[in-house]
C-alpha positions as CSV (number, residue, x, y, z in Angstrom):
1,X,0.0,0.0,0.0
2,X,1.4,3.3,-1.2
3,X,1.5,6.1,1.6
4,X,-0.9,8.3,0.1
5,X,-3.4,4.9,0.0
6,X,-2.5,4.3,4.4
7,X,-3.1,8.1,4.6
8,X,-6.6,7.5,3.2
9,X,-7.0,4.5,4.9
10,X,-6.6,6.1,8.6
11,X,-9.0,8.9,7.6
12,X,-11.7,6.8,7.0
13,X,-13.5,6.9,10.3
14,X,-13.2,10.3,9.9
15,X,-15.8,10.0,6.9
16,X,-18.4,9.6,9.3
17,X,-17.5,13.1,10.4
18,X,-17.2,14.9,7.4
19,X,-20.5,12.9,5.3
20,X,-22.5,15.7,7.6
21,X,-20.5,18.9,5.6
22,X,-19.8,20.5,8.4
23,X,-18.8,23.5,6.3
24,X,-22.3,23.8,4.7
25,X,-24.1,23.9,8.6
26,X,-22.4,27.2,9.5
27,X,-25.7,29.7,7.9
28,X,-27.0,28.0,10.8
29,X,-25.0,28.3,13.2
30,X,-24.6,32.4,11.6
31,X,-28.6,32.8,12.0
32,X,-28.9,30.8,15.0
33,X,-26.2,33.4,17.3
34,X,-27.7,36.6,15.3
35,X,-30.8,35.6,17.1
36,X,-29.7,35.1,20.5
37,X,-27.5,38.8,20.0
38,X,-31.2,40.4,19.0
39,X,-33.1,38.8,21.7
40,X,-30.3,39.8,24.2
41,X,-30.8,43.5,22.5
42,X,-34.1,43.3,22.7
43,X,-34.2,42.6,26.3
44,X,-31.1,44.2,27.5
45,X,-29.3,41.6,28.2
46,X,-25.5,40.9,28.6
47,X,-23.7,38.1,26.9
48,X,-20.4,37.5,26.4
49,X,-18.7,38.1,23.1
50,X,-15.8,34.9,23.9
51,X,-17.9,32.3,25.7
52,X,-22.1,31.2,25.1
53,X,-23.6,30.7,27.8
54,X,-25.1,26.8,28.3
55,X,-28.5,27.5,26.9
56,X,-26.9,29.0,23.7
57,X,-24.2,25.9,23.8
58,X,-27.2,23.1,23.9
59,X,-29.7,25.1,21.3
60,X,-26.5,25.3,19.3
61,X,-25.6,21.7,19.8
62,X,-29.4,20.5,19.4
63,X,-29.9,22.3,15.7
64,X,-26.2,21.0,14.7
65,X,-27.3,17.5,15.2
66,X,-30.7,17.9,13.7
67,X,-29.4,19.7,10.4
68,X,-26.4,17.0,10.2
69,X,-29.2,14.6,10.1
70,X,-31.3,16.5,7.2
71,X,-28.0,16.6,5.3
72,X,-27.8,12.7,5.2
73,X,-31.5,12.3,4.4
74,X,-30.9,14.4,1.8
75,X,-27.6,12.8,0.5
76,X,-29.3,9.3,0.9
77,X,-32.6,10.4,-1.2
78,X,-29.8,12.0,-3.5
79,X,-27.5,9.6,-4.3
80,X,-27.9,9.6,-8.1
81,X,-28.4,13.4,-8.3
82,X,-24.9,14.2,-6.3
83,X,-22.8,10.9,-8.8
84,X,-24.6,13.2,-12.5
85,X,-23.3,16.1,-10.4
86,X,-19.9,14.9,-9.2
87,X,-20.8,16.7,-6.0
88,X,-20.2,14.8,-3.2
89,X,-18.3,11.5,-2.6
90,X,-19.8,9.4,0.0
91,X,-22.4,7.8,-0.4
92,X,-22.3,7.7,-4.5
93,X,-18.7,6.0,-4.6
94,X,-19.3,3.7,-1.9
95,X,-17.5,4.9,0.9
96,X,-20.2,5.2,3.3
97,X,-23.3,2.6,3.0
98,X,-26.8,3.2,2.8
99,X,-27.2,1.5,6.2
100,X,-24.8,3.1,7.9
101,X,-25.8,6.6,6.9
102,X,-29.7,5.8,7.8
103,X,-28.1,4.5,11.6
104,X,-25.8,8.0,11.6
105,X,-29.2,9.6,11.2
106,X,-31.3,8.4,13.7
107,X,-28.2,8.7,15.9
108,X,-28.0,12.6,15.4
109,X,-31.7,13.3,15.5
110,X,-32.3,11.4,18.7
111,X,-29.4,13.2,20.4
112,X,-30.7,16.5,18.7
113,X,-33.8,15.9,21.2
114,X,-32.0,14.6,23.9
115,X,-29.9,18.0,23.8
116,X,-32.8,19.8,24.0
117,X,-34.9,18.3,26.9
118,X,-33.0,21.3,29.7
119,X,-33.8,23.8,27.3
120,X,-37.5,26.0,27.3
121,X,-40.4,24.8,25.6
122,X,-40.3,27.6,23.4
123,X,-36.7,25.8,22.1
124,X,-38.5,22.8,22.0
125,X,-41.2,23.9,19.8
126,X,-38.7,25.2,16.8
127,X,-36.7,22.2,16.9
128,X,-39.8,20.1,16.3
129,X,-40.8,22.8,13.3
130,X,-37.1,22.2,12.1
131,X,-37.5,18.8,12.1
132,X,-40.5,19.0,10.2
133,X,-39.1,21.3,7.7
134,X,-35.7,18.9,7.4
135,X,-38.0,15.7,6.9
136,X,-40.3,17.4,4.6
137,X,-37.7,18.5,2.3
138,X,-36.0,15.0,1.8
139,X,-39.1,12.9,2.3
140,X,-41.9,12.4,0.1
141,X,-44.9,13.4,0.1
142,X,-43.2,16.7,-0.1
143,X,-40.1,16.4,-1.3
144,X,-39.4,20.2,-1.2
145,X,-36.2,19.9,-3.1
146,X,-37.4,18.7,-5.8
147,X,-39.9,21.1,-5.8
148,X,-39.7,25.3,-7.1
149,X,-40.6,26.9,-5.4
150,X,-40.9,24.9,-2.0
151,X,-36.9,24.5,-2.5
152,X,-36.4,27.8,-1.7
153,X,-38.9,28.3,0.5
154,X,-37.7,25.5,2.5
155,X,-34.3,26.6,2.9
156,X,-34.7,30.1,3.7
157,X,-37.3,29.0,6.7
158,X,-35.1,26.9,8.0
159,X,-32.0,28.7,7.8
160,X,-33.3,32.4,8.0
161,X,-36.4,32.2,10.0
162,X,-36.5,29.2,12.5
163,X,-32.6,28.9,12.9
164,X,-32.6,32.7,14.2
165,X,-36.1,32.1,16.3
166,X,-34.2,28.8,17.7
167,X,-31.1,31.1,19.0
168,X,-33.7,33.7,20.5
169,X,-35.4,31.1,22.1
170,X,-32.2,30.1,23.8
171,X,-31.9,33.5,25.5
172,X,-35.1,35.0,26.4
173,X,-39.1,34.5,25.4
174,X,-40.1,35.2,22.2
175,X,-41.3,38.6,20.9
176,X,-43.2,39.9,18.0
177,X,-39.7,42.1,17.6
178,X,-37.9,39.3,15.2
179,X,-40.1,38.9,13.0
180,X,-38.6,41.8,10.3
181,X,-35.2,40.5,10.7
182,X,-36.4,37.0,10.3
183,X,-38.2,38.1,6.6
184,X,-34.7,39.6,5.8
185,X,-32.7,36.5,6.8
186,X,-35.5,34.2,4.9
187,X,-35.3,36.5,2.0
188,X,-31.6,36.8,1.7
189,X,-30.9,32.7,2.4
190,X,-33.7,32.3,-0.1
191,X,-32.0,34.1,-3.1
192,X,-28.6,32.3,-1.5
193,X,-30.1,29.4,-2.2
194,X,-31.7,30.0,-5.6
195,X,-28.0,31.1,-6.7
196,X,-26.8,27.3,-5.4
197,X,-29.2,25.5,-7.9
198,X,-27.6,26.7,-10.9
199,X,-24.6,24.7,-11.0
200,X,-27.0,21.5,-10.3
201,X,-29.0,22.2,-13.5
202,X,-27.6,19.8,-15.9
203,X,-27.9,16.6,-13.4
204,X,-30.7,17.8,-11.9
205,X,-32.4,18.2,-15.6
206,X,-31.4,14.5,-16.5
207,X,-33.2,13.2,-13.3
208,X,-36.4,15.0,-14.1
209,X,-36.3,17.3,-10.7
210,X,-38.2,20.9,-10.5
211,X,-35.9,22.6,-8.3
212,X,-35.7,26.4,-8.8
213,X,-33.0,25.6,-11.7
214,X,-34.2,23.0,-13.5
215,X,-37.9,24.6,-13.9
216,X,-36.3,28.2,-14.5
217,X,-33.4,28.1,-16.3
218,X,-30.2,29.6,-15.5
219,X,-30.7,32.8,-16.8
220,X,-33.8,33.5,-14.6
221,X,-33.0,31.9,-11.6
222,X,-30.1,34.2,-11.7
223,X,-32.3,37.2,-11.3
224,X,-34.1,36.1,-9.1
225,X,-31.5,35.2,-6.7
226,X,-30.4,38.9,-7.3
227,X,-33.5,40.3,-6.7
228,X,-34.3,38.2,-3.2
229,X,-31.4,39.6,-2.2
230,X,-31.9,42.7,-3.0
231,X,-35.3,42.6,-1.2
232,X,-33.9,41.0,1.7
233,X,-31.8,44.4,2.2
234,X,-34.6,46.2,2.0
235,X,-36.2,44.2,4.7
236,X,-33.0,44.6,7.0
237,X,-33.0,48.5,6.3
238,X,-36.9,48.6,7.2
239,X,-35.7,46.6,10.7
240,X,-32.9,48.8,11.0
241,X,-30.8,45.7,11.7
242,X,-27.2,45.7,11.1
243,X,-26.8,41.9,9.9
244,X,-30.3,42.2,7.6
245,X,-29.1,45.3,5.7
246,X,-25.4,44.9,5.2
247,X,-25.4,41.2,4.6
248,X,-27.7,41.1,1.3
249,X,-26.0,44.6,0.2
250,X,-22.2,43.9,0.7
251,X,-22.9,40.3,-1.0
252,X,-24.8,41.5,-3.7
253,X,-22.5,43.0,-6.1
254,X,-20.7,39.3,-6.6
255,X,-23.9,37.6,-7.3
256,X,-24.7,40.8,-10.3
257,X,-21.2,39.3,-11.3
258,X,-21.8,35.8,-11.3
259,X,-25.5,36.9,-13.3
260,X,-23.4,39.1,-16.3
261,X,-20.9,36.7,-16.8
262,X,-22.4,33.6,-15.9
263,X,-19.1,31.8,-15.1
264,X,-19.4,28.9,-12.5
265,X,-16.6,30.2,-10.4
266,X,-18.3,33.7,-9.9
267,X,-21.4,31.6,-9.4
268,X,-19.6,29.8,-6.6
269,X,-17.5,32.7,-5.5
270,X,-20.7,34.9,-4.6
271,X,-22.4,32.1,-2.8
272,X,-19.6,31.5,-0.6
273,X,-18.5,35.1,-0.2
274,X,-22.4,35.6,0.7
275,X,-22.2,33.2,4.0
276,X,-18.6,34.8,4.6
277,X,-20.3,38.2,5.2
278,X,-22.8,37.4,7.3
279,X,-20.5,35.0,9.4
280,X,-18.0,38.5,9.7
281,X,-20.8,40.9,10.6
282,X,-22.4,38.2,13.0
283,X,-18.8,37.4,14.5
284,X,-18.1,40.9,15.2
285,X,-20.9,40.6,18.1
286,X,-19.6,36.9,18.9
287,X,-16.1,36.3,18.8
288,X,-16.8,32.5,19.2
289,X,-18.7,32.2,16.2
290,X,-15.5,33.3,13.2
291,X,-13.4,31.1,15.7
292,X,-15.7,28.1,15.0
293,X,-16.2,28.5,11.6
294,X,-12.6,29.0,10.6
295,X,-12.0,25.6,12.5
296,X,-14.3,23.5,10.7
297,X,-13.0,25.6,7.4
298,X,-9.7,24.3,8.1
299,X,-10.4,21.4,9.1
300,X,-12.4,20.5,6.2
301,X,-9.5,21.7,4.0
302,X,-7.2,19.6,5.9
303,X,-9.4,16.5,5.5
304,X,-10.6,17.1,1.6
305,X,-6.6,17.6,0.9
306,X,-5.4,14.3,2.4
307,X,-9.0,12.0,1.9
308,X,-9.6,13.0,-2.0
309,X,-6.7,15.5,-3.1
310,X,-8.8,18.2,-3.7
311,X,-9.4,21.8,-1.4
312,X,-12.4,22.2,-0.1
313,X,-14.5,24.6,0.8
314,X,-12.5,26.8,-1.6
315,X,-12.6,28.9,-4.5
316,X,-14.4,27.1,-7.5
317,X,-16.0,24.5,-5.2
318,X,-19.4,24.1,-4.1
């Protein structure tokens, strides 16, 4: 066996790690500590920019596990999609079975409710609506990411609107008072997430799937993701929230890029630029947060690098 083959050999527990995408969880964990910073505005309260406290650490913990668990539902229903794609490695080439990726699952979302059980009913309530919303999307009937616009719709609930009421609810009782930023953290994940489905197009096409792309066209979907951001700016300015204004506006000039030129690697450059900026405005409040994401950035370089040669997250890759 070569060196490069052990290498790859002893990073294969690791697998199990890296099938959740780690990288890809962190607009959650961005939304989810922008909500606990407005509820503690909102009431006055004082939390530290190093440290959470433990409500924030379990809500945090609790959503992580539940999203990881979406993400495998969604790789397992997707297996075909991802190989026409070359998007992801696992499951497709073998490296992880079916069964053990349905066992990682039930794993994660049982521990995502067993994190939760301290926490306030309020907490409790989102995380069953996220679960919902994470089955739903997956799973038939529904199969929202299959289906334009639920695709979108989908994603930009979840991320924007119950990951940020989920990091409220870890901090103080709900209010009518995030409900503005919510719509301009929906919107702006929303036309994130419109942007995503172009480079899918062709596989998703082959295998006969409506997602926002696919029924759209490149072109179009294009402009809309441009103008969902644009609206979710709007939205933040109307709030008069820092993270709702300034993270649509300072993104969108890369995503009127990737829409002139139509290149791939503008495509891909805006979208991760776009979660760059909102992790930076959001970390400024929460030192903890860039600390955590530039971990499991590195990290996931380190592991991409040695596993499968390749960098990523990085520039040109989804």
């Amino acid at each position: 066996m070569t060196n490069a083959g052990a290498t790859r050999s002893r990073l294969r527990p690791f697998d199990f790690v890296f099938v959740l995408r780690p990288a890809t969880i962190v607009p959650l964990w961005i939304f989810f500590v922008a909500g606990t910073r407005l509820a503690a505005g909102e009431y006055d309260l004082e939390l530290s920019l190093l440290l959470p406290p433990r409500g924030v650490v379990l809500g945090l913990l609790s959503m992580t596990a539940l999203l990881a668990g979406g993400y495998l539902l969604n790789q397992i229903r997707d297996i075909e999609t991802d190989r026409r794609n070359e998007k992801l490695f696992f499951l497709p080439r073998g490296l992880i079975s079916v069964r053990a990726a349905w066992t990682e699952l039930a794993v994660l979302w049982v521990l995502a409710g067993l994190l939760a059980v301290p926490l306030t009913v309020e907490f409790r309530w989102v995380l069953a609506a996220a679960f919902v919303l994470a089955l739903t999307y997956s799973a038939p009937p529904v199969t929202a990411k299959a289906r334009a616009p639920l695709d979108l719709v989908w994603n930009g609930l979840g991320f924007g609107a119950v990951a940020v009421v989920a990091g409220w609810a870890t901090v103080a009782p709900l209010s009518d008072a995030i409900v503005l930023p919510a719509l301009s953290y929906t919107l702006a994940v929303a036309g994130i997430t419109a942007s995503t489905t172009i480079p899918d197009i062709p596989g998703d096409v082959a295998l006969s799937l409506r997602t926002t792309g696919a029924v759209l066209g490149k072109g179009r979907t294009s402009l809309l993701a441009v103008v969902l951001l644009a609206a979710a700016a709007l939205a933040g300015a109307a709030a008069r929230d820092v993270l709702g204004l300034f993270g649509p506006a300072v993104s969108l000039p890369l995503l009127l890029r990737a829409h002139r030129t139509g290149s791939r690697a503008h495509r891909v450059t805006a979208n991760q630029a776009a979660v760059a900026v909102f992790a930076l405005i959001v970390g400024a409040r929460a030192v903890y947060l860039p600390a955590l994401v530039a971990a499991i950035v590195l990290l996931s370089r380190a592991y991409y690098r040695a596993r499968f040669g390749i960098t990523y997250p990085g520039p040109g890759t989804p």
